[in-house]
C-alpha positions in Angstrom: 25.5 61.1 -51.2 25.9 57.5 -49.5 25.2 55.0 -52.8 23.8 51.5 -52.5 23.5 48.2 -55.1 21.5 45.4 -53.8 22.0 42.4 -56.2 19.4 39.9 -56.4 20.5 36.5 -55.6 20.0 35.2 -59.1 22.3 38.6 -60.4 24.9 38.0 -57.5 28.4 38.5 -59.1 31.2 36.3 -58.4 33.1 39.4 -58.0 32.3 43.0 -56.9 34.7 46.3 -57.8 34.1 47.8 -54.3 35.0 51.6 -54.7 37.6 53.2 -52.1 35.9 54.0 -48.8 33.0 51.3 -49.4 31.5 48.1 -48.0 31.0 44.8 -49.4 28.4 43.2 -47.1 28.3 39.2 -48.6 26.4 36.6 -47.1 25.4 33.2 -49.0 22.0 35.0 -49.5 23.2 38.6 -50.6 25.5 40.9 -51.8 25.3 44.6 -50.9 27.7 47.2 -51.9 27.7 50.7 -50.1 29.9 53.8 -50.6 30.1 57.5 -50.6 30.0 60.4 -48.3 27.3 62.9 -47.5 23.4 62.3 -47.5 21.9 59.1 -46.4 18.8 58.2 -48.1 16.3 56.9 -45.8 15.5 54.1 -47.6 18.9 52.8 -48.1 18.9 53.1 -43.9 15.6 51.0 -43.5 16.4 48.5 -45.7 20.3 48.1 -43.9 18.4 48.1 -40.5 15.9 45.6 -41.3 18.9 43.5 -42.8 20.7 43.8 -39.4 17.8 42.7 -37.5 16.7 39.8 -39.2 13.5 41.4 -41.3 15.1 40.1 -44.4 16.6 37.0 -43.6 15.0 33.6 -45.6 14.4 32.5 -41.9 13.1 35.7 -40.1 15.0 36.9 -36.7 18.4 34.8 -37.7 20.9 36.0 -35.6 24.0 34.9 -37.7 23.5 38.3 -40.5 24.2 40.2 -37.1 28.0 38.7 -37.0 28.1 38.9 -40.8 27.5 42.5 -40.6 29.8 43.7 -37.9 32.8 41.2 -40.2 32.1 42.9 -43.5 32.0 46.4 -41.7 35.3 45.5 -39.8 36.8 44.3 -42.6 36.2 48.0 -44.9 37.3 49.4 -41.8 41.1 48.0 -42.2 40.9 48.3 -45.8 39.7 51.8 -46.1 39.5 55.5 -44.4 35.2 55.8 -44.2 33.4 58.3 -44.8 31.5 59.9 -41.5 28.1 59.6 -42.6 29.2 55.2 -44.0 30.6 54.9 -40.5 27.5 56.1 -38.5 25.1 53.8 -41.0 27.0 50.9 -40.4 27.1 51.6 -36.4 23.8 51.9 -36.5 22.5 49.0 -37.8 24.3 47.3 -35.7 22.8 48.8 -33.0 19.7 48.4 -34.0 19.8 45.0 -34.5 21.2 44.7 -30.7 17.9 46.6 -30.1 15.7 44.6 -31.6 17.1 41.3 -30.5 17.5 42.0 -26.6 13.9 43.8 -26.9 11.7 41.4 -28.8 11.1 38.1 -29.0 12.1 38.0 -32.6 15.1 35.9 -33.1 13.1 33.0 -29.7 12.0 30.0 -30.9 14.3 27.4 -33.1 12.7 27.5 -37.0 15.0 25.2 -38.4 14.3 21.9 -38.8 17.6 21.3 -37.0 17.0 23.8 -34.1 13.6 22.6 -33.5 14.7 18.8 -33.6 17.8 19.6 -31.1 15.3 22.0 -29.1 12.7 19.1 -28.7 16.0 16.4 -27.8 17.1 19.2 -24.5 13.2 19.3 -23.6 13.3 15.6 -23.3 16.8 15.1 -21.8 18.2 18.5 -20.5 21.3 16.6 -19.2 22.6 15.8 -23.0 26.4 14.5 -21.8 24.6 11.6 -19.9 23.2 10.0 -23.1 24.0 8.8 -26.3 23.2 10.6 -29.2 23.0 8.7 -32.7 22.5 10.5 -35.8 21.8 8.4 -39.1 23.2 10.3 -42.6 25.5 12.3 -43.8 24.1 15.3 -45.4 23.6 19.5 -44.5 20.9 18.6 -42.1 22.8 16.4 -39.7 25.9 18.2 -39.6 23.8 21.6 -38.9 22.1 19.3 -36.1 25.6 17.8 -35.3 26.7 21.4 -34.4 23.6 22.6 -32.5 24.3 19.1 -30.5 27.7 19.9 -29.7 27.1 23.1 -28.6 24.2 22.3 -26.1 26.9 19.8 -24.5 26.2 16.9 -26.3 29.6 15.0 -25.6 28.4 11.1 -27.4 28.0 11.0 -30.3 27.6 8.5 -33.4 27.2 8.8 -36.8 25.9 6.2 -39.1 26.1 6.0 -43.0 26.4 3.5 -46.1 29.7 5.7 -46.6 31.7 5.1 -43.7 34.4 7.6 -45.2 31.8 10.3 -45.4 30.9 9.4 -41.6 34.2 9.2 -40.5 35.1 12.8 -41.8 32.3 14.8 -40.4 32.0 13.1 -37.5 36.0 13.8 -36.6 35.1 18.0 -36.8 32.6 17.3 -33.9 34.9 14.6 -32.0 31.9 12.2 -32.8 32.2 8.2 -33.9 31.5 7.0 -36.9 30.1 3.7 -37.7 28.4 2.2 -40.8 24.7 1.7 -40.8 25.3 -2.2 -41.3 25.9 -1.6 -37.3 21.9 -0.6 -36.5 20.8 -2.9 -34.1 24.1 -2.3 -31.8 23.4 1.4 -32.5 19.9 1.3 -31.5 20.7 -0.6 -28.7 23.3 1.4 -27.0 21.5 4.9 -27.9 18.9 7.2 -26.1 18.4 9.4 -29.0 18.3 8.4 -32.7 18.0 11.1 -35.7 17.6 9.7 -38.6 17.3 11.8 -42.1 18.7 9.7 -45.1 17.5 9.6 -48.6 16.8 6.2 -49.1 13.7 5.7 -51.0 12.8 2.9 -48.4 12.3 2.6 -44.2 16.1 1.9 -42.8 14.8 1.5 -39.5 12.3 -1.5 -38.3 10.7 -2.0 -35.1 12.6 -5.5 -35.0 15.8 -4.0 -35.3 14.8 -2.8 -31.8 15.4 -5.6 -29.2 15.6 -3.4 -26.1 14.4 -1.5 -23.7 15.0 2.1 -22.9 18.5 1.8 -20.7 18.2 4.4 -17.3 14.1 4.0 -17.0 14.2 6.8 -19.7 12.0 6.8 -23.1 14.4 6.3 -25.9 13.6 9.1 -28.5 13.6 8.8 -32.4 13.6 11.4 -34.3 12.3 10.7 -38.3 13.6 14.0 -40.6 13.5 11.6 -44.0 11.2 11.9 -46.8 10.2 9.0 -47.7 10.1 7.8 -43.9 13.3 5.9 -42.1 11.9 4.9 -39.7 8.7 2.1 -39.6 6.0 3.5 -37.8 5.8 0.3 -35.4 8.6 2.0 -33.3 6.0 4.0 -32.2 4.2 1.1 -30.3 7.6 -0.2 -28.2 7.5 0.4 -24.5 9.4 3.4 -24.0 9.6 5.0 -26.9 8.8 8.4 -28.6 8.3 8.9 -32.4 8.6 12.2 -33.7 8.1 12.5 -37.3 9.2 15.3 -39.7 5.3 16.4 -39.7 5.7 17.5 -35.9 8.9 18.8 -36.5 7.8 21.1 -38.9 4.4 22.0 -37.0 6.9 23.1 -34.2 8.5 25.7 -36.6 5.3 26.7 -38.1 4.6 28.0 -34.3 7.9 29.9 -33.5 7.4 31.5 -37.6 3.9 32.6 -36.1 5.3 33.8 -32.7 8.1 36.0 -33.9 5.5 37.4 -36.9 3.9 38.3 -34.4 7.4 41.1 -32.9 7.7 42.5 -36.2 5.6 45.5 -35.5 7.4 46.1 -32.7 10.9 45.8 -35.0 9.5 48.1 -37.1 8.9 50.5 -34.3 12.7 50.2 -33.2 13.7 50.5 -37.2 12.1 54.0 -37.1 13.4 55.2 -33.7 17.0 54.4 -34.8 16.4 56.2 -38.5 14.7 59.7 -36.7 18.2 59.4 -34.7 20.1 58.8 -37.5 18.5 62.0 -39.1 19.1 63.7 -36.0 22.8 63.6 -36.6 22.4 64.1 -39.9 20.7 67.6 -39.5 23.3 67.8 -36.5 26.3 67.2 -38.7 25.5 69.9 -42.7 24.5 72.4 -39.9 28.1 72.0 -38.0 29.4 72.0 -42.0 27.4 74.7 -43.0 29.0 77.1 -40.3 32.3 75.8 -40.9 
């Protein structure tokens, strides 16, 4: 029979004996550990295919556990000779969770607070190598937002922090410049967009630190992700300029959370179609071994 252990994250080992023949699926959430040959319990299937597609993820839909899955599988696949019946659970998950994603809106709509900020920045300016991008703080946020930048096309970039050293060595993985934030009026000046999500217990940011207008007849935007505030609300009420605060941020996730709720049934619905084919084969395969 095909075994599973599912640690809890608080019981995660720092290191797993993984039996010949099995997988060690690891992400920074999980660890899973799955082996044998023979029988498939049906549970142990659900609960892989709801993995794969994103039903047990902290942020529901996330596409990265799909990549995760296919490496750990690949990776017991060099290691080890599998089993059959280890080989077709694994395929299928993966399947599945190609199902579900190309035939639900599941994994639509950014829920990070990073996705949703950079989402809101492309709605604004769809162009993002004809403006000027500055991003204020060095911390797990603003690099996540950093990458999502860099990847929509975002091609100017500046990064401001007390620690120039800490700037300088995140913003040279993302070809960015770093500055420190004694520089904030020439930032402001010179940028379309400004993110700002420090940890000062204080507003960084005042409206008379802003002495310009929008350059390009364009809105400068200013993004406030900080709690307490960075940015003084007075920004707000310069000509050309649009203050969105960490509240609308977040109300912008809350929606996409309730839109892909909304495709789990329909997951679910793929989740069982997959597991009646898997038993399909199953049957198929003891009654080929049962004549042999």
């Amino acid at each position: 029979m095909v075994k599973a252990i599912l640690y809890n994250r608080e019981d995660k080992p720092t290191n797993v004996n993984v039996p010949v023949g099995g997988v060690l699926f690891e992400t920074c959430t999980r660890t899973e550990l799955y082996w044998g040959d023979g029988e498939i319990p049906i549970e142990t299937a659900r609960h892989l295919f709801r993995v794969a597609s994103g039903l047990e993820s902290p942020l529901l839909g996330e596409m990265a556990i799909q990549g995760q899955l296919k490496n750990c599988y690949y990776a017991a696949k060099e290691r080890w000779k599998l089993s059959a019946p280890i080989n077709r659970l694994f395929q299928t998950a993966i399947y599945t969770g190609h199902r579900v994603r190309t035939e639900t809106n599941i994994a639509k709509g950014a829920v990070s607070y990073s996705q949703v900020t950079v989402d809101a920045i492309c709605h604004e300016i769809p162009k993002l190598s004809d403006c000027v991008v500055s991003i204020i703080g060095v911390n797990e946020m603003t690099e996540s937002i950093l990458n999502f930048l860099s990847a929509h096309g975002a091609t100017n970039i500046i990064l401001a922090n007390r620690s120039i050293d800490k700037a300088k060595t995140l913003a040279l993985r993302y070809d960015a410049k770093a500055v420190p934030l004694e520089e904030k009026r020439h930032l402001l000046h010179v940028s379309d967009v400004v993110v700002s999500a420090t940890s000062a217990p204080h507003t960084i940011i005042h409206s008379s630190d802003l002495t310009t207008k929008a350059s390009k007849g364009n809105r400068k935007l200013f993004f406030d992700l900080a709690i307490p505030p960075d940015i003084d609300e007075g920004i707000a009420a310069k000509p050309q300029v649009k203050l969105f605060r960490i509240a609308d941020i977040e109300q912008r996730a809350i929606q996409n959370i309730k839109a892909r709720e909304a495709e789990v049934a329909r997951c679910e619905e793929i989740i069982e179609e997959e597991i009646n084919e898997l038993l399909r084969w199953q049957m198929f395969r003891e009654e080929k071994l049962i004549k042999a």
